[in-house]
Backbone as CSV, one residue per row, in Angstrom:
resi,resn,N_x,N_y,N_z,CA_x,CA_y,CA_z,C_x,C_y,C_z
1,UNK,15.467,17.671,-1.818,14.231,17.449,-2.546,13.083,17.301,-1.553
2,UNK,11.613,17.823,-1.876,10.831,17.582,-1.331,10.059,16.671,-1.745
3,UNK,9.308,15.954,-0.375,8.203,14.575,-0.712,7.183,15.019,-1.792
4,UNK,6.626,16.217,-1.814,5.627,16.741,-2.480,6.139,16.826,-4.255
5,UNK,7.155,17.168,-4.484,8.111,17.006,-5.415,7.938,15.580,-5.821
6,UNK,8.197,14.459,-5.370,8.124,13.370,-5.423,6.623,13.217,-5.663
7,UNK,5.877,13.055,-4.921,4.781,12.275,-4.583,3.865,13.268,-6.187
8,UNK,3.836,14.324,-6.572,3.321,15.087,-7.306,3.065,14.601,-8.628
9,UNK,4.323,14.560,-9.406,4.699,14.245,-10.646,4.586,12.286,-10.682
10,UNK,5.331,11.442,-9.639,4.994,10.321,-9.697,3.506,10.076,-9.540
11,UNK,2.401,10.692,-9.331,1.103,10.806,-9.427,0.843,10.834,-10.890
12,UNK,1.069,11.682,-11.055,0.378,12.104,-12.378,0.910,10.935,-13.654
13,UNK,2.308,10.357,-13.364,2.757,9.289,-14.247,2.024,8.490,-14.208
14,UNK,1.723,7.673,-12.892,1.346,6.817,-12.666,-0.416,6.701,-12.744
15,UNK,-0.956,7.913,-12.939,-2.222,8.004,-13.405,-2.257,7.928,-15.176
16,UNK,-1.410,8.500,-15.445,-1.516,8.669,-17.054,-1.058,6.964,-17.482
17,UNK,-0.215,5.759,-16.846,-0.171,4.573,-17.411,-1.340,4.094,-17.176
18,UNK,-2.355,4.075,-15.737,-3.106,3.783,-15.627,-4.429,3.642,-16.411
19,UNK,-4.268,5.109,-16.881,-5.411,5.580,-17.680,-5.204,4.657,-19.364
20,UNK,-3.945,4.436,-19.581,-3.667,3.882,-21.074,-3.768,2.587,-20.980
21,UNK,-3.594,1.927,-19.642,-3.915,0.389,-19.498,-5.411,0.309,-19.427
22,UNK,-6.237,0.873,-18.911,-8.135,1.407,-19.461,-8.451,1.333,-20.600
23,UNK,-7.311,2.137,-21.333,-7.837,2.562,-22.807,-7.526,0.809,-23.163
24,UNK,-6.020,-0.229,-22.904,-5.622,-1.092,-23.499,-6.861,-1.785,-23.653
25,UNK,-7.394,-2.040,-22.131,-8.393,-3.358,-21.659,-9.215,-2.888,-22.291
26,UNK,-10.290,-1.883,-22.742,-11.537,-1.473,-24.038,-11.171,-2.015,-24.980
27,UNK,-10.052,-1.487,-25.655,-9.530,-1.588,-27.172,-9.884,-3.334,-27.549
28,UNK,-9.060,-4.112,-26.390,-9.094,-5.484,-26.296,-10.162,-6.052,-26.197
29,UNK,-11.191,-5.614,-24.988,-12.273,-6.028,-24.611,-12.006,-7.120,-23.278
30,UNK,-10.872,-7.334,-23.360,-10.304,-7.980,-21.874,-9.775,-7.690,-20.450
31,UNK,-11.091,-7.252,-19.968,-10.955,-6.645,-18.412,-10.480,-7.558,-17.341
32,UNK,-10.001,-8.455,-17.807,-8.952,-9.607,-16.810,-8.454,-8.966,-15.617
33,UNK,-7.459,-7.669,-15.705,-6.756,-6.918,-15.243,-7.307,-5.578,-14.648
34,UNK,-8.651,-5.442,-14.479,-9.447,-4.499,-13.639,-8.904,-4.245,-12.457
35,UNK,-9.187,-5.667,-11.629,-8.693,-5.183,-10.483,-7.005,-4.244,-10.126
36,UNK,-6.337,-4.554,-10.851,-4.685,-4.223,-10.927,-5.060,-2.491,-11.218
37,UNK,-5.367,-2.531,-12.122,-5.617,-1.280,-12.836,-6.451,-0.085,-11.671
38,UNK,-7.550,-0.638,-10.961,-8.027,0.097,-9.897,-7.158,0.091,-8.849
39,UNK,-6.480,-0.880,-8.144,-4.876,-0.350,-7.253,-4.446,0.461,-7.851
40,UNK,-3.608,0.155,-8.506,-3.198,1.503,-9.435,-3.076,2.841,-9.397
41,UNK,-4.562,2.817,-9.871,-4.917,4.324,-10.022,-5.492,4.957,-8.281
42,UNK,-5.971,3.885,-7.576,-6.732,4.562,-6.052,-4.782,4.879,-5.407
43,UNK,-4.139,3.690,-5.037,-2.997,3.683,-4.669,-1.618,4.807,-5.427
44,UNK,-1.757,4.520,-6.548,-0.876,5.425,-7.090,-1.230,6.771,-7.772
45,UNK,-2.444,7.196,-8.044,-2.619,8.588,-8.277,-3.637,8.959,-7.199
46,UNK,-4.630,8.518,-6.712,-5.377,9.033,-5.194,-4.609,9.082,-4.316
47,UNK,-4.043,8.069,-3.630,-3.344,8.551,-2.357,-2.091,9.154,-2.806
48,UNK,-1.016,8.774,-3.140,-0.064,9.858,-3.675,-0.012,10.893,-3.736
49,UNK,-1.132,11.374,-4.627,-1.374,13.068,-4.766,-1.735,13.136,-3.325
50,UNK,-2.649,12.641,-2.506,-2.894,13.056,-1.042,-1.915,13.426,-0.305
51,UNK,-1.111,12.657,-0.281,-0.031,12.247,0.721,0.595,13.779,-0.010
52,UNK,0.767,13.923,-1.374,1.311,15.141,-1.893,0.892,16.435,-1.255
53,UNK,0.103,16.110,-1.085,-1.135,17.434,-0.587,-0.931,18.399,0.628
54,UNK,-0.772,16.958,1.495,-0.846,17.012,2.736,0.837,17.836,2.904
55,UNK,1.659,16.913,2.454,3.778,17.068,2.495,3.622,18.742,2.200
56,UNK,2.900,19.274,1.161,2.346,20.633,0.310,2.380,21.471,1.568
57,UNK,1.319,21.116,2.491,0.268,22.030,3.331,1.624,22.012,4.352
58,UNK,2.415,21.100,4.700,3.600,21.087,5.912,5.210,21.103,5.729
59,UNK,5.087,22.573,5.416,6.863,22.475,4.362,7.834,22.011,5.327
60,UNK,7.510,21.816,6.757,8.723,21.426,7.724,8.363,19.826,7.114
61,UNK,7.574,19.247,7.406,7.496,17.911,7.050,8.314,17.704,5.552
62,UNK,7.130,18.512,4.712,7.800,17.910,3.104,9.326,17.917,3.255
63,UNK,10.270,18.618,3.562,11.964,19.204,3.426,12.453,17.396,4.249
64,UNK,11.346,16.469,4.706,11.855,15.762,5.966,12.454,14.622,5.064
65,UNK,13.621,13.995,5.747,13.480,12.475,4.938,12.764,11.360,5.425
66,UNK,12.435,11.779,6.370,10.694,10.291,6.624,9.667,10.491,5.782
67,UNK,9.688,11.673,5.583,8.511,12.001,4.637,8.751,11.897,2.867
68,UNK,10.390,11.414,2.484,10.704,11.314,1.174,10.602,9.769,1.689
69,UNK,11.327,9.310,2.380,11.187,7.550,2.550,10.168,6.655,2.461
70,UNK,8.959,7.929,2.923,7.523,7.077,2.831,7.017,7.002,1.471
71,UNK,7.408,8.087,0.559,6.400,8.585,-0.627,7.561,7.548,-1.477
72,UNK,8.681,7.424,-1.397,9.274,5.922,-1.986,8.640,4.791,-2.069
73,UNK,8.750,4.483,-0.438,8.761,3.525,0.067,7.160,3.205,-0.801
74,UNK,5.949,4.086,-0.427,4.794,3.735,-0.964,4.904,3.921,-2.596
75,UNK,5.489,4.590,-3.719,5.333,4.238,-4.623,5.941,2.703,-5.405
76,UNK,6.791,2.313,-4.135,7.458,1.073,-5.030,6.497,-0.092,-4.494
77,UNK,5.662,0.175,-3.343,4.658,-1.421,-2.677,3.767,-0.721,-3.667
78,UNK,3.220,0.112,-4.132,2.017,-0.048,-5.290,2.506,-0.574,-6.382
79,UNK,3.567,-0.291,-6.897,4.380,-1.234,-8.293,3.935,-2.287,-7.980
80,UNK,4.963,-2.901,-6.946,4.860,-4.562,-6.577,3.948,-4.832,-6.307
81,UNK,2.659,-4.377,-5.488,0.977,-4.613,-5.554,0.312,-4.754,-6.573
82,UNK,0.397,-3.977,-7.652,-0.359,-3.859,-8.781,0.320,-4.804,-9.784
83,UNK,1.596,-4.999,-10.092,2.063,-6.227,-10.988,1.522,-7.797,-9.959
84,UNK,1.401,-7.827,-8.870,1.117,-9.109,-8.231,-0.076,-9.464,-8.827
85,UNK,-1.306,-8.130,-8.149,-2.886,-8.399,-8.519,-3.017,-8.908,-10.039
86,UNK,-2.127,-8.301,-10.712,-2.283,-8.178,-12.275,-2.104,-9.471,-12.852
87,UNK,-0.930,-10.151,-11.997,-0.669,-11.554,-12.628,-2.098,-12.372,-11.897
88,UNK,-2.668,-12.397,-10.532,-3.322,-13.247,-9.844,-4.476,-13.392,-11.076
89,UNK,-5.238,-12.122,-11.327,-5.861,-11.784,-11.983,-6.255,-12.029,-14.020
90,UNK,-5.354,-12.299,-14.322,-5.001,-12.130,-15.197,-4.223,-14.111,-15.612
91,UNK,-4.516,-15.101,-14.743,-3.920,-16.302,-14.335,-2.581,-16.730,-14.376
92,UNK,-1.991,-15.447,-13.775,-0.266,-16.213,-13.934,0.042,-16.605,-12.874
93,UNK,0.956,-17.581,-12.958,1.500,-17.822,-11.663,2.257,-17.079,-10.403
94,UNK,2.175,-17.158,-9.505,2.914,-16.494,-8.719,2.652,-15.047,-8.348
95,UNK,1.669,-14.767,-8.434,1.132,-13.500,-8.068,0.630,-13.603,-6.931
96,UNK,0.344,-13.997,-6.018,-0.386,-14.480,-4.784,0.872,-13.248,-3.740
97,UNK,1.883,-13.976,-3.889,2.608,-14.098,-3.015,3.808,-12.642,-3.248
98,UNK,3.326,-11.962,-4.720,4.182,-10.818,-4.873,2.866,-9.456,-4.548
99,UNK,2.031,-9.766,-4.454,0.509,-9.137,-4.240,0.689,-9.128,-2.382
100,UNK,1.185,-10.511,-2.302,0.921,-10.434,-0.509,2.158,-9.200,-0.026
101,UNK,3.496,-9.408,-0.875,4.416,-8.364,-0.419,4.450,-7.276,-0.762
102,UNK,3.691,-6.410,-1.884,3.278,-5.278,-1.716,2.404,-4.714,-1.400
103,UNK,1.019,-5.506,-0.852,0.054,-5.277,0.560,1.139,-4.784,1.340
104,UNK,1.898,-6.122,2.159,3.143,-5.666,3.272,3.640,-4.342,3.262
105,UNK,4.307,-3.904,1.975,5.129,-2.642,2.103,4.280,-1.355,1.660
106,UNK,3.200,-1.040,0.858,2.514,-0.465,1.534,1.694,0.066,2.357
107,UNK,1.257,-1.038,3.194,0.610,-0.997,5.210,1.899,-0.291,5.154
108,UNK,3.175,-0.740,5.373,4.088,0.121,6.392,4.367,1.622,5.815
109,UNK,4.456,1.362,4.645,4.118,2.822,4.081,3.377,3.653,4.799
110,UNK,1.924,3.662,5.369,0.889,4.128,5.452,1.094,4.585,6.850
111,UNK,1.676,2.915,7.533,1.882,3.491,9.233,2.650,4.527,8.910
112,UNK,3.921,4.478,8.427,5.007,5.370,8.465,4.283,7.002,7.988
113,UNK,3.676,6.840,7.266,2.793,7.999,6.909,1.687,8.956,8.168
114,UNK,1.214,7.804,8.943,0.473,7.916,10.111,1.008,8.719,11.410
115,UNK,2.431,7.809,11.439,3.132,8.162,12.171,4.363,9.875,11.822
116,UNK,4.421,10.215,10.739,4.239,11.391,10.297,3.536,12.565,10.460
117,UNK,2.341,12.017,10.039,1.277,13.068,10.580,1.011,13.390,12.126
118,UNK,0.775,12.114,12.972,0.738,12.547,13.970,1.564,13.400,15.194
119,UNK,3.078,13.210,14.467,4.156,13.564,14.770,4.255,15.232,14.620
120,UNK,3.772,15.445,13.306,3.359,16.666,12.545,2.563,17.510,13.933
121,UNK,1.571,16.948,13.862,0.587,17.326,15.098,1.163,18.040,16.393
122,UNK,2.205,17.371,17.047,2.784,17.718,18.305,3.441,19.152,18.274
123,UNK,3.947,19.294,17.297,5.036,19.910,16.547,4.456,21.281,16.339
């Protein structure tokens, strides 16, 4: 399987919940959950599709498994990012600290992504 494969279609999911949690917070009138909702959508359908883009433009890369590990690795720290913000936001408890660990795992996402590309580069 390719990252682009991955990173493509989990884009577009993850834009289309995004977009229906928008529609939720109007319907309601309770934008509590803005901030969650903008991770979300910048983290899980902007960079994603990027990262898609990019895996697209470098079929030796996309075929790679650093390059499927990252587009994992980063769609599951935006989950756990965006349910953290959502609770901080939104006053539940314990969001602080599930917000701080999917910050954590997607930074390393990103290095790992960094370190991809530049790797790409030599190559």
């Amino acid at each position: 399987m390719k990252a682009s494969s991955i990173c493509f279609p989990v884009a577009v999911l993850l834009v289309l919940i995004g977009m229906l949690w928008g529609i939720q917070m109007a319907i309601s009138q309770d934008h509590a959950a803005m901030p969650a909702h903008a991770h979300l959508n910048l983290l899980g359908w902007v960079s994603l599709f990027l990262f898609g883009l990019f895996y697209h433009l470098h079929p030796e890369v996309d075929r790679s498994r650093a390059a499927r590990v990252q587009a994992y690795v980063w769609i599951f720290g935006t989950v756990i990012l965006t349910i953290g913000v959502g609770m901080v936001h939104t006053g539940r408890a314990g969001g602080d600290p599930i917000a701080g660990i999917g910050s954590i795992i997607v930074v390393l996402a990103m290095v790992q992504f960094g370190w991809i590309v530049m790797k790409s580069r030599t190559a």
